[in-house]
C-alpha positions as CSV (number, residue, x, y, z in Angstrom):
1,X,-15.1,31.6,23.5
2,X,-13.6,29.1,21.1
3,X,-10.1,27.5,21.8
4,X,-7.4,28.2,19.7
5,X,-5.6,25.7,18.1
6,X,-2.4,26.3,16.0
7,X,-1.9,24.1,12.8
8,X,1.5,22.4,12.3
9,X,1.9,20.1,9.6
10,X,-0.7,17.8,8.6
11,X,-2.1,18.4,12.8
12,X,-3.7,20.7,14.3
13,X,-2.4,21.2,18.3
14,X,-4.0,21.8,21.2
15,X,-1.3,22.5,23.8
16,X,-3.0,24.2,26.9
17,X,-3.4,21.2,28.5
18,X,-7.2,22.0,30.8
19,X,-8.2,23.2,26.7
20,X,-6.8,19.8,25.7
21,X,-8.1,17.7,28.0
22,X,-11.7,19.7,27.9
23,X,-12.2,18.8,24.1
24,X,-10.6,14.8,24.4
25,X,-13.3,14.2,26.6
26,X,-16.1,15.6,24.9
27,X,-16.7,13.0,22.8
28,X,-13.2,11.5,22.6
29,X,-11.8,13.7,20.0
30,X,-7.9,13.6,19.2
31,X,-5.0,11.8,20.3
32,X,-4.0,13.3,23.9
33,X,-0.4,13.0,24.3
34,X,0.4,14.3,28.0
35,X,-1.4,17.6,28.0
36,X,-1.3,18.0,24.5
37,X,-4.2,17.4,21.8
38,X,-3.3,16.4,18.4
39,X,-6.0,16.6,15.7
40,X,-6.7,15.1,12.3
41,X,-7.8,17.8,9.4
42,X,-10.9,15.6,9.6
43,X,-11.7,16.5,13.6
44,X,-10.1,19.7,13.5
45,X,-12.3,20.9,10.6
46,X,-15.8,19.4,12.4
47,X,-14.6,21.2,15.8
48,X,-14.2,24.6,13.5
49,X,-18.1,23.6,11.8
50,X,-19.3,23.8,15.7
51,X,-17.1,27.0,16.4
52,X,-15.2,25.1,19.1
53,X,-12.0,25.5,18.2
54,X,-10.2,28.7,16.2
55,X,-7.1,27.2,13.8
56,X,-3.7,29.2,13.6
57,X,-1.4,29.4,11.1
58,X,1.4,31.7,11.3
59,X,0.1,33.6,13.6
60,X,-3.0,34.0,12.1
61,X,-6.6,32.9,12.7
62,X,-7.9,31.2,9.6
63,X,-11.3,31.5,8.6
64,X,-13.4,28.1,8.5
65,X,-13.3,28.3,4.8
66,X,-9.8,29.0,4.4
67,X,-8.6,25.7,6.8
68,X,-11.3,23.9,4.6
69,X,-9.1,24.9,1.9
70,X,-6.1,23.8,3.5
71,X,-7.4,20.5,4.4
72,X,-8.8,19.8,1.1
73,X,-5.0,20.5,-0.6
74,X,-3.4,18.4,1.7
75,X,-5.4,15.1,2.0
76,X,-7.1,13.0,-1.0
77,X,-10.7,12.9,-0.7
78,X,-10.8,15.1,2.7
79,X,-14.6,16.4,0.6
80,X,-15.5,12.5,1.2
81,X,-14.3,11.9,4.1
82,X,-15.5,15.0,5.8
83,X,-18.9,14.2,4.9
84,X,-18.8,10.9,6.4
85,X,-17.2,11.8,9.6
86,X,-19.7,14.5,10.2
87,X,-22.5,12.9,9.6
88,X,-21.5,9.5,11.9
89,X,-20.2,12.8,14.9
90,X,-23.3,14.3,14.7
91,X,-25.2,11.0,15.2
92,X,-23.6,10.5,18.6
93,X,-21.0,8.0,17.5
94,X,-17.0,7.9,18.2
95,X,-15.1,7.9,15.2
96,X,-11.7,7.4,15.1
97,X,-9.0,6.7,12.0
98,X,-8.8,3.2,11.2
99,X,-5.4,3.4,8.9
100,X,-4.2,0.7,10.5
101,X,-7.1,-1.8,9.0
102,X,-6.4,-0.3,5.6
103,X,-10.3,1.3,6.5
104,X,-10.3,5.2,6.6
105,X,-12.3,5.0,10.2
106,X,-13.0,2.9,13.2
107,X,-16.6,3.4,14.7
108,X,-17.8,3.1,18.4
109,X,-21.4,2.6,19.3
110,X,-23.1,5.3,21.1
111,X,-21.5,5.8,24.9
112,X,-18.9,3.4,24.5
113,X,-15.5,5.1,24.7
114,X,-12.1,3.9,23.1
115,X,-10.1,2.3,25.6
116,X,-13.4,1.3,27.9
117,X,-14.7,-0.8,24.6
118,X,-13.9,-1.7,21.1
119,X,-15.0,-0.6,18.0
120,X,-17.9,-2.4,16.6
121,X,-17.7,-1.0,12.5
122,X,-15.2,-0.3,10.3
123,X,-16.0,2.3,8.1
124,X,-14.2,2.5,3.9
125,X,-15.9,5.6,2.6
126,X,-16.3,5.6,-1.4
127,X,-17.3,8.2,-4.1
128,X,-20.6,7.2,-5.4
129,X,-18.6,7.0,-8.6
130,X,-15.9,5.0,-7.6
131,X,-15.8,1.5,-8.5
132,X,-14.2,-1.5,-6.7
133,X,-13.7,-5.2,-7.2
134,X,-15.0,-8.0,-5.5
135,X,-11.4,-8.9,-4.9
136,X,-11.0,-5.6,-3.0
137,X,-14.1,-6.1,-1.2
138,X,-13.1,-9.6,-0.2
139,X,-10.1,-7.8,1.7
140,X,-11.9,-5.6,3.2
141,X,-14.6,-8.2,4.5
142,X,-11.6,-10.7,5.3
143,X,-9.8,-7.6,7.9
144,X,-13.0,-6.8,9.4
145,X,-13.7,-10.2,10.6
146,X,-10.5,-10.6,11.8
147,X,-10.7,-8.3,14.1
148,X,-14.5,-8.9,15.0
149,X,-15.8,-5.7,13.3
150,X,-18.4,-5.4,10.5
151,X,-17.4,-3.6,7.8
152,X,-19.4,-0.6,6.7
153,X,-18.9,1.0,2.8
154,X,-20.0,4.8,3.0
155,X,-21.2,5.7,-0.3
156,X,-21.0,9.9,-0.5
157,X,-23.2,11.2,-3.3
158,X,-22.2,14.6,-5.0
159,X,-24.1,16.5,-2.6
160,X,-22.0,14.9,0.5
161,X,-24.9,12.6,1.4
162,X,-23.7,9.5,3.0
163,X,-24.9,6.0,2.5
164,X,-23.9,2.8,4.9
165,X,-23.6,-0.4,3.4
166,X,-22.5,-3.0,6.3
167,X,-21.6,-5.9,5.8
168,X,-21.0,-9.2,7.9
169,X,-19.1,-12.8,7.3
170,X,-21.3,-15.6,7.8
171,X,-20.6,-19.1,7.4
172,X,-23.6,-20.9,5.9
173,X,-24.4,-24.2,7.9
């Protein structure tokens, strides 16, 4: 039986707090406040993928496609960004926003768990059409180091395929 969720704002909530606490610690999804689950469009939308969770809005059940929708018309390049969260979930990893970096995610390795470890990539995820400068990837590079992460560019084609581009600052001796 999935859970049902209920979508206020730009979050979709969890509040039965066993539910809540049942889907944070499958793979540290959300942000549990007390016994309540907050999630992104971005997790909400791969929990729907894996029919885990239900979303509700107005008192209605939305269909996957129609809280796709939704998601889509309420954050820029959700498309891209789906993509590239899915793809790093499936592969076992713990992905988390990174907003604070100026990144769009923060990446555990496999089996480590936020708050028990830190991060070890830094994930800005790019249009295969989009173009950059060097000055912008200079930032990038210069936050990543600074807080011992390698920065990872995640080029997603037209078809949602994503590429990883990581990148590390080295001094040359």
């Amino acid at each position: 039986m999935k859970i049902v969720s209920e979508l206020i704002g730009d979050k979709v909530i969890i509040s039965d707090g066993s539910n809540a606490n049942s889907v944070h610690s499958k793979g540290s999804i959300g942000t549990l406040n007390k016994a309540v689950l907050e999630l992104s469009f971005v997790e909400a939308t791969y929990l729907v993928s894996k029919d885990k969770i239900a979303v509700r809005s107005r008192g209605k059940i939305l269909s996957s496609d129609a809280f796709m929708r939704k998601a889509v018309s309420k954050e820029n390049n959700f498309r891209m960004r789906f993509a590239v969260f899915n793809d790093l979930k499936s592969a076992g990893f713990v992905v988390k926003t990174a907003l604070k970096y100026g990144f769009d995610f923060r990446v555990y390795d496999k089996g480590v768990k936020p708050g028990s470890g830190h991060a070890k990539w830094l994930i800005a995820c790019f249009k295969e059409s989009a173009k950059f400068s060097w000055r912008d990837y200079s930032k990038m590079m210069r936050v990543a180091h600074s807080v011992r992460k390698s920065a990872v560019i995640a080029v997603v084609d037209d078809e949602g395929d994503a590429t990883y581009y990581e990148s590390n600052w080295n001094k040359l001796k």
